[in-house]
C-alpha positions as CSV (number, residue, x, y, z in Angstrom):
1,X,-4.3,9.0,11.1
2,X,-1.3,11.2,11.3
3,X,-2.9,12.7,14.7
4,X,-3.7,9.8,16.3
5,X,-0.1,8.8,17.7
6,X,2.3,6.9,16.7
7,X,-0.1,4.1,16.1
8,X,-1.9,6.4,13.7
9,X,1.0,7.1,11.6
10,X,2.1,3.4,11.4
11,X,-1.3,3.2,10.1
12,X,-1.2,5.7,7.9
13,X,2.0,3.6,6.6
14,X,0.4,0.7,6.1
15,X,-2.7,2.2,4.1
16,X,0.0,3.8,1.7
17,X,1.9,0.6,1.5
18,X,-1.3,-1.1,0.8
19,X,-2.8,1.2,-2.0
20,X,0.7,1.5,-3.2
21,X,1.5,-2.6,-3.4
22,X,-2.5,-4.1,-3.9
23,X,-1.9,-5.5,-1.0
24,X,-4.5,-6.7,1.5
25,X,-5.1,-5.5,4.5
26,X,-3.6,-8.2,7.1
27,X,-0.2,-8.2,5.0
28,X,1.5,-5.4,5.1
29,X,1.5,-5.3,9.2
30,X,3.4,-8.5,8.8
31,X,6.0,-7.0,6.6
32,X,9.6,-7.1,8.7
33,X,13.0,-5.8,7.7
34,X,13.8,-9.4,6.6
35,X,11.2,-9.2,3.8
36,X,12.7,-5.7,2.1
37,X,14.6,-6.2,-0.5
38,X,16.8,-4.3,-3.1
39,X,16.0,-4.6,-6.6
40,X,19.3,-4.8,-8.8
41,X,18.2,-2.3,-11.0
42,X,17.9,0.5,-8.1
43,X,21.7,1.1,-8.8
44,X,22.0,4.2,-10.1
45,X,18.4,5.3,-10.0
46,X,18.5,7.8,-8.0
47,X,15.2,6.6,-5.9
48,X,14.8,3.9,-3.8
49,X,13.5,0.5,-6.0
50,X,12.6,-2.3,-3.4
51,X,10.6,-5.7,-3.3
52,X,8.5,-6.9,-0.8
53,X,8.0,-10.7,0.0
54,X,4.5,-10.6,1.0
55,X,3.9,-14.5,3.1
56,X,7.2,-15.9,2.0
57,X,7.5,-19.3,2.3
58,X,9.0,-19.4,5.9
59,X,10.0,-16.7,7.6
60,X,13.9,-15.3,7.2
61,X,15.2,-16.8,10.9
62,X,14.2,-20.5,9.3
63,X,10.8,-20.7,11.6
64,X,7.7,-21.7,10.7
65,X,5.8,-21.0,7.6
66,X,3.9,-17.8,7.0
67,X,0.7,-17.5,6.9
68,X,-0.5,-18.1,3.0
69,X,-2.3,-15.2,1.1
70,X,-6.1,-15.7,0.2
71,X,-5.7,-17.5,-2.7
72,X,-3.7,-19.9,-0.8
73,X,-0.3,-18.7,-2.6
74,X,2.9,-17.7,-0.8
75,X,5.8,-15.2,-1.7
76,X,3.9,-12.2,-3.3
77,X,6.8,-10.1,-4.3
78,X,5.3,-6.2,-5.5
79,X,8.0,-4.2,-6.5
80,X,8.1,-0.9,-4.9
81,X,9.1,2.6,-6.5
82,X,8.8,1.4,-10.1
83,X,8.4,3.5,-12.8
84,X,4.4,3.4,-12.8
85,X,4.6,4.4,-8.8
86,X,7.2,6.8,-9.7
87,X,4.9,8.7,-12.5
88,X,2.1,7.8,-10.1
89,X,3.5,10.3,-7.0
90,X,4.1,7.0,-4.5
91,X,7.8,6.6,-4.5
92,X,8.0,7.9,-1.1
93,X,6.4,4.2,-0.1
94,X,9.6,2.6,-1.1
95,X,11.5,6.0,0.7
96,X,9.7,4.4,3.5
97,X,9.8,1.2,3.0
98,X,14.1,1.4,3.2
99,X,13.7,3.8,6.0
100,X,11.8,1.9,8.7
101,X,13.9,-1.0,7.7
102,X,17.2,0.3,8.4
103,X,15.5,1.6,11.8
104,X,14.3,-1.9,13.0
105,X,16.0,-5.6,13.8
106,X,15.5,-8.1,10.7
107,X,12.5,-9.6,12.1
108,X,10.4,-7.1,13.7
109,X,7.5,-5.4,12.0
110,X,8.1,-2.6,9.9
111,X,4.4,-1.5,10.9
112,X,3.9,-2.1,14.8
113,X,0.3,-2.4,15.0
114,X,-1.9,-5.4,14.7
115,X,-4.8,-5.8,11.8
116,X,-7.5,-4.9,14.4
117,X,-5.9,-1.8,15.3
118,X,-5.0,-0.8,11.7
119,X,-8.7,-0.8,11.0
120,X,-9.5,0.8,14.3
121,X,-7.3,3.9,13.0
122,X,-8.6,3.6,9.2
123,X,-12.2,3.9,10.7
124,X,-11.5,6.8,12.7
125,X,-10.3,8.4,10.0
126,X,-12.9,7.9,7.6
127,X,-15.6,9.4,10.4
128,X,-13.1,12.5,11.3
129,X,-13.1,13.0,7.2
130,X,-16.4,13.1,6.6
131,X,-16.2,9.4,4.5
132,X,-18.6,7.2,5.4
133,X,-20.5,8.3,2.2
134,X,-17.8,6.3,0.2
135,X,-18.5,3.1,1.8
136,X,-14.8,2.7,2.1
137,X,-13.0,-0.2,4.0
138,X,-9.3,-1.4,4.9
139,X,-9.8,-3.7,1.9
140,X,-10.2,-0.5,-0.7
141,X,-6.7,0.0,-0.5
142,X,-6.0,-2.9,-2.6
143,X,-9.1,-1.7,-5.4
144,X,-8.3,2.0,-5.2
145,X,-4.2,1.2,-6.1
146,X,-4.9,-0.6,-9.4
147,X,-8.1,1.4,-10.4
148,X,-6.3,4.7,-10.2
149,X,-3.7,3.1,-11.8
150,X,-5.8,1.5,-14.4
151,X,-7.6,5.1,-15.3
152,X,-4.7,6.7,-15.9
153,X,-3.1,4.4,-17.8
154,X,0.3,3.7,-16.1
155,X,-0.3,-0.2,-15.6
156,X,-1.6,-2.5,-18.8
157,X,-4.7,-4.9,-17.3
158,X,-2.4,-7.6,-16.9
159,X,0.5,-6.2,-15.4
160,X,-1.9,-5.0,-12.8
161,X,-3.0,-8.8,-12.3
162,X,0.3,-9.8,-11.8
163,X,0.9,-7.4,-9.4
164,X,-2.2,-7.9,-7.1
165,X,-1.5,-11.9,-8.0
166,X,-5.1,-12.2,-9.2
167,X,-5.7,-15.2,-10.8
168,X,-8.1,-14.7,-13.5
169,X,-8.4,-11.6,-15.6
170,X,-12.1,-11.2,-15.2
171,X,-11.2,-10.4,-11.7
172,X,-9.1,-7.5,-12.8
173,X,-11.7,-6.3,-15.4
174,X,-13.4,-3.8,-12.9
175,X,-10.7,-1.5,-13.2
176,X,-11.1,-0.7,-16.5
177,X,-14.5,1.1,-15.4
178,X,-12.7,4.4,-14.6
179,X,-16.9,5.7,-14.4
180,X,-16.7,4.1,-11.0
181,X,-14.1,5.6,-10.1
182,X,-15.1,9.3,-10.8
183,X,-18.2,8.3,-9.1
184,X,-15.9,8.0,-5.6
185,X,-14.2,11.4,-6.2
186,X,-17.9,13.2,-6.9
187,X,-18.6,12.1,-3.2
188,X,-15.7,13.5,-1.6
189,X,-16.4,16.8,0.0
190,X,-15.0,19.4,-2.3
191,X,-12.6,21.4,-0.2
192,X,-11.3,18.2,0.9
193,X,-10.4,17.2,-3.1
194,X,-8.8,20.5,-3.4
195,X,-7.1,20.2,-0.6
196,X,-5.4,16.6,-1.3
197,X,-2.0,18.1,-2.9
198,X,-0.7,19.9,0.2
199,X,-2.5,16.6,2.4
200,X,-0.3,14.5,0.5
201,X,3.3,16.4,0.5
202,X,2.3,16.8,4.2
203,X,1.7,13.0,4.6
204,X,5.4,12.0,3.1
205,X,6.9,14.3,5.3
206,X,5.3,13.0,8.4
207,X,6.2,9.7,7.2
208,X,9.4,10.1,5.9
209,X,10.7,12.4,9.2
């Protein structure tokens, strides 16, 4: 995504804000400046703790609702660069998260691509990887987040349900099954796996630049 322009990096955002936060794929290109928020007990962290309202209620100029989530629910609010994405490598999502919004006005997208494009640039990707084995879609992002998170233990079942705002706990249940997961790694090519570290410290520095 990274080399597709700068509509491949804002896509490359939005995949890392979406594994990061659960979230689906058509809500984190809707995230503006006026939805970041600073968590109160970011003082004195020393990293960057924000939340997110995902579909608020209305948006922050007073205009018309937002569009509701799936489940028909408004104001999703994940908190980013927690402790569990801290120990889980993903701070840098809330690094830049605070970044693009002190970059753009209130109301404009964090992200400025549309859903269509997103998945445009998450497809490419996939191909120019070598992916398509992994059956992988936009829509992953938000089962990948919780299941690595499930496997290695850093969110309990039901924290994990809260955050994804899942509304039963059988729905949540599959990411207990950390066999399915290994499952996905065995069919990623090898020297890509071994490869991922340096990928990923060169991803947050693109990002975060």
């Amino acid at each position: 995504m990274l080399q597709q322009g700068p509509l491949g990096e804002a896509a490359a955002g939005v995949l890392v804000t979406s594994f990061d936060g659960y979230l689906r794929p058509s809500s984190a290109p809707r995230i503006s400046g006026a939805d970041v928020h600073f968590a109160a007990a970011a003082v004195g962290r020393g990293y960057p703790r924000v939340t997110v309202a995902i579909a608020p209620l209305h948006a922050g100029d007073g205009g018309e609702p937002r569009p509701r989530l799936k489940n028909n629910d408004h104001d999703m609010t994940p908190v980013f660069g927690d402790q569990a994405s801290l120990k889980a490598g993903r701070s840098f999502v809330a690094e830049l998260l605070v970044r693009l919004q002190s970059q753009r006005p209130p109301h404009q997208p964090l992200f400025p691509l549309k859903l269509p494009e997103y998945e445009r640039h998450f497809n490419g990707a996939v191909d120019a990887l070598h992916l398509s084995r992994l059956d992988i879609t936009p829509q992953r992002a938000r089962h990948g987040g919780p299941s690595v998170d499930a496997a290695r233990g850093l969110r309990s079942i039901a924290e994990i349900q809260k955050r994804g705002t899942w509304r039963a706990a059988s729905s949540v249940r599959r990411y207990e099954m950390a066999g399915a997961l290994m499952r996905q790694l065995e069919k990623v090519p090898r020297p890509l796996l071994q490869s991922f570290p340096a990928k990923l410290v060169q991803l947050k520095a693109a990002l975060l630049r």
